[in-house]
C-alpha positions in Angstrom: 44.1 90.4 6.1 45.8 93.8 5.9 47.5 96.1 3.7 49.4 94.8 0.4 51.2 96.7 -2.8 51.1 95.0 -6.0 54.1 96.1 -7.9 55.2 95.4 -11.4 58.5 94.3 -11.6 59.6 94.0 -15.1 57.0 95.7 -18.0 56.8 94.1 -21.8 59.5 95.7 -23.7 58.7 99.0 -24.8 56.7 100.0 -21.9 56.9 101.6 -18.8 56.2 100.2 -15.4 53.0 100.9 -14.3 52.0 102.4 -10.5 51.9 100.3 -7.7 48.2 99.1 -6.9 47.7 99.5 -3.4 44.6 96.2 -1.5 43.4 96.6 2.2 41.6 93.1 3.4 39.5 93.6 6.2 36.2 92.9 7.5 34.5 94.1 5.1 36.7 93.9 2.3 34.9 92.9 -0.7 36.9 91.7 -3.9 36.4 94.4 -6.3 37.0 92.3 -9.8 39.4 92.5 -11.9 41.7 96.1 -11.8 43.4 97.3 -15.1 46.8 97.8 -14.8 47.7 99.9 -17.9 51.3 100.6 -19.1 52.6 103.7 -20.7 54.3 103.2 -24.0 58.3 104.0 -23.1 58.9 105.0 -27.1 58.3 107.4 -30.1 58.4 107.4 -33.8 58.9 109.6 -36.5 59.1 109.2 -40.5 61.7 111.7 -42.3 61.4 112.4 -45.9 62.2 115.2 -48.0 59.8 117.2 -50.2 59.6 114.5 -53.0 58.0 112.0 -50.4 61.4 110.2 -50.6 62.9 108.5 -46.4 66.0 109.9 -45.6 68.7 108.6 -43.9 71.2 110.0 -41.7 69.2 113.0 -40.0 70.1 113.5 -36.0 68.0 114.7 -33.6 68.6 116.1 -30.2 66.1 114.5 -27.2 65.6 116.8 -24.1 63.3 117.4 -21.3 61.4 121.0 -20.7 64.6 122.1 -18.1 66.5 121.7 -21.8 68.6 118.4 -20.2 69.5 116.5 -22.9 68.3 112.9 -22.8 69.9 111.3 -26.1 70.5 111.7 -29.9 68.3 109.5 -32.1 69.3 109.1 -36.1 66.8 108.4 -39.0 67.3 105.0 -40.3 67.2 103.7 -44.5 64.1 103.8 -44.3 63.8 107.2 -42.6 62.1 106.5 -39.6 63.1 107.5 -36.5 62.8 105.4 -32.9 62.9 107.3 -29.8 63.4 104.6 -27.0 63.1 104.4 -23.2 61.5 107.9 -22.3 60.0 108.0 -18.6 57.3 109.3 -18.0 57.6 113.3 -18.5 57.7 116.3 -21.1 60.1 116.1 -23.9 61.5 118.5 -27.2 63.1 116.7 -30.3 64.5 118.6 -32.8 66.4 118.3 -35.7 70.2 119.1 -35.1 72.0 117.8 -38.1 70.2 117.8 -41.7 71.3 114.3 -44.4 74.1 116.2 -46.8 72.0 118.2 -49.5 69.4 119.3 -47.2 68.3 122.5 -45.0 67.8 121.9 -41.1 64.3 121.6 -40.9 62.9 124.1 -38.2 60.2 121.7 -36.6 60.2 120.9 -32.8 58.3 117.7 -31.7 56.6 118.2 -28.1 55.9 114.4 -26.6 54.2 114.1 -23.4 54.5 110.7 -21.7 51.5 110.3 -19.4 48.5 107.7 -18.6 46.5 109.7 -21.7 49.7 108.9 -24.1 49.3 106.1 -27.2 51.4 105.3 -29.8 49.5 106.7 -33.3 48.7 104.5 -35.9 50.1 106.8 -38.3 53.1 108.6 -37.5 54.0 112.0 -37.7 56.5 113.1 -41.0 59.2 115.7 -40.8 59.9 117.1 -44.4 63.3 118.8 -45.6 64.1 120.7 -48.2 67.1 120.1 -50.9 69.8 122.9 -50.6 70.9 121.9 -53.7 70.3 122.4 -57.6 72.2 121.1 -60.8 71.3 121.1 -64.3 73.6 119.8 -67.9 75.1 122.3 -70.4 75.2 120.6 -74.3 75.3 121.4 -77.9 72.8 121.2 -80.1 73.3 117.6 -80.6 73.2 116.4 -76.9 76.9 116.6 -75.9 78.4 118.2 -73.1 80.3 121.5 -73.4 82.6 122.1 -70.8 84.0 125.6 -69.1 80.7 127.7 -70.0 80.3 130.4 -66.7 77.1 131.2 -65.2 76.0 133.4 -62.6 73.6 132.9 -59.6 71.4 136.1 -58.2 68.7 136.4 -56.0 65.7 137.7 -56.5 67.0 141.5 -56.5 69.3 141.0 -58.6 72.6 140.4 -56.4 75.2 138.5 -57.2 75.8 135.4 -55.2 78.2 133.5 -57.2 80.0 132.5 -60.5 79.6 128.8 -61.6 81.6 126.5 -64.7 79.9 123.5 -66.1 82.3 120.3 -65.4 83.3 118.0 -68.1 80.1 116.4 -67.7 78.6 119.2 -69.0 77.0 119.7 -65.4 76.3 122.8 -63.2 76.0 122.5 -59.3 75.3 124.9 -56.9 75.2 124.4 -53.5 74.4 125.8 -50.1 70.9 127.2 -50.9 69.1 128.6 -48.1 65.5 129.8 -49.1 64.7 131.7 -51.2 64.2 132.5 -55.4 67.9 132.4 -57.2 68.1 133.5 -60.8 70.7 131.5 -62.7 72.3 132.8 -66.2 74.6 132.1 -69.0 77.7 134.6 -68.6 80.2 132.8 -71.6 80.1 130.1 -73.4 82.4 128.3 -75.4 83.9 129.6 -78.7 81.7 129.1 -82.0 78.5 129.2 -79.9 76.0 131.6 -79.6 75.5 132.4 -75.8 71.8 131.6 -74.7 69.4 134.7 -73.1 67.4 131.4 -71.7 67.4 132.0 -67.2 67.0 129.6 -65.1 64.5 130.3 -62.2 63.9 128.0 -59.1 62.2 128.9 -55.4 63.4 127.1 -52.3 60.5 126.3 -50.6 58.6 123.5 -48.9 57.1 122.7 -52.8 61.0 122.6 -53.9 61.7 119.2 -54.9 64.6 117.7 -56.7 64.0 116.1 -60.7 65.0 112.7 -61.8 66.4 113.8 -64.7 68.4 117.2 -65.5 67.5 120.0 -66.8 69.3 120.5 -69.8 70.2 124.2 -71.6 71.5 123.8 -75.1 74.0 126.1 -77.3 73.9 126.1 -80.9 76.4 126.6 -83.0 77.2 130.4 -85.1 75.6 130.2 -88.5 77.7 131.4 -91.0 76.5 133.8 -93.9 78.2 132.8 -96.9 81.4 131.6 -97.8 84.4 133.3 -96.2 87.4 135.0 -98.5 91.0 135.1 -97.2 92.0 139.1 -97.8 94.9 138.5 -100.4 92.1 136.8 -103.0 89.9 139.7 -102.2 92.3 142.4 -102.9 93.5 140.9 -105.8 90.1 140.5 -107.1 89.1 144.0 -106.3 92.4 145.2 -108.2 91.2 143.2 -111.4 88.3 144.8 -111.5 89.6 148.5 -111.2 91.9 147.2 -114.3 89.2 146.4 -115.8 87.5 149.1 -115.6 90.3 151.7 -116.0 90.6 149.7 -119.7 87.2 150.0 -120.8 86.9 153.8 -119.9 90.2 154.6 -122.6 88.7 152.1 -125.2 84.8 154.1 -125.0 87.5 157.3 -124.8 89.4 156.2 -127.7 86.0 155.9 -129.7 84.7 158.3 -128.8 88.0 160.6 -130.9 87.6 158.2 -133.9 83.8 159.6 -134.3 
């Protein structure tokens, strides 16, 4: 008989320690059954992925409570998920504080309450972020890459944002893209090609994602009309014929006083 506390001493990994359960045996005490003793799940996860549906690695986030103390920093593994371990029970913010090289910071905050209502979901929650990033192959007509042809990068009204060279790969990056619709175009290309009116377009958005395979914008060669004659042959052939003619004007002349 009296008053007793039933206290969990050690919870299953991954879970918090549930309240004490308070028993008073008296007189009338009756045994009440059995009591459920529920822990709170300590833990949250996350999947990250960019816009292709593709885990990425390498994103950190920042863990804090509602008074903005920060509690840790968690980092996407290779398969992009994210574990958020030993939270007590309380109100927390996680948010994204350092993007995977090649992507913009994504701008979503995850609110996670820990409380007797909270359950780990059987399908977790996804953050998504967008490529900063686009590259595409200059070549010839037959496939190969030309080197040193210039572009220029706009955005949508027209302003000029940046002069670009293709590589000896024949390949074009641009980098740094915040969101937004960019205008690409061919500037100069090499000599003995004829320089392509052909834009590229592409919008940075959430429905941005990045292709397998590369773009590629071709140059074709300057057709040539004819055969081409050095000067000296020309003028000698265009002194010929003045000759020529000069001779046949005094023989018709020449006639002409024998008649």
């Amino acid at each position: 008989m009296g008053d007793w506390i039933i206290r969990e001493t050690k919870a299953p990994e991954g879970y918090n320690v549930v309240s004490d359960v308070s028993v008073h045996v008296g007189f009338d005490w009756q045994n009440p059954g059995i009591i459920k003793c529920i822990d709170i799940p300590d833990h949250y996860e996350f999947a990250k992925k960019d816009t292709a549906g593709n885990p990425l690695a390498g994103a950190e986030f920042t863990v804090t409570s509602l008074t903005g103390e920060i509690i840790g920093v968690v980092t996407s593994d290779i398969n992009g998920i994210v574990h958020v371990m030993g939270l007590k029970p309380g109100v927390y913010r996680i948010a994204e504080t350092k993007a995977p090289d090649g992507y913009l910071l994504s701008e979503d905050v995850i609110t996670v309450e820990i409380d007797e209502t909270y359950y780990i979901r059987d399908e977790m929650k996804t953050i998504v972020n967008i490529p900063n990033h686009y590259e595409f192959m200059k070549v010839d007509n037959s496939g190969n890459p030309m080197q040193g042809v210039k572009f220029t990068l706009e955005n949508s009204e027209g302003v000029l944002l940046g002069e670009y060279v293709s590589g000896a790969d024949g390949v074009v990056r641009i980098t740094d893209l915040q969101k937004g619709r960019y205008v690409i175009r061919e500037t100069q290309t090499l000599e003995g090609y004829v320089k392509t009116e052909e834009v590229i377009v592409i919008e940075i958005d959430e429905n941005y994602t990045l292709q397998n395979e590369m773009f590629r914008m071709i140059n074709y060669p300057v057709i040539k009309t004819g055969t081409e004659i050095k000067k000296p042959y020309l003028w000698y052939g265009v002194g010929m014929f003045v000759i020529a003619l000069a001779a046949g004007v005094v023989l018709v002349v020449k006639k002409r006083k024998k008649e």
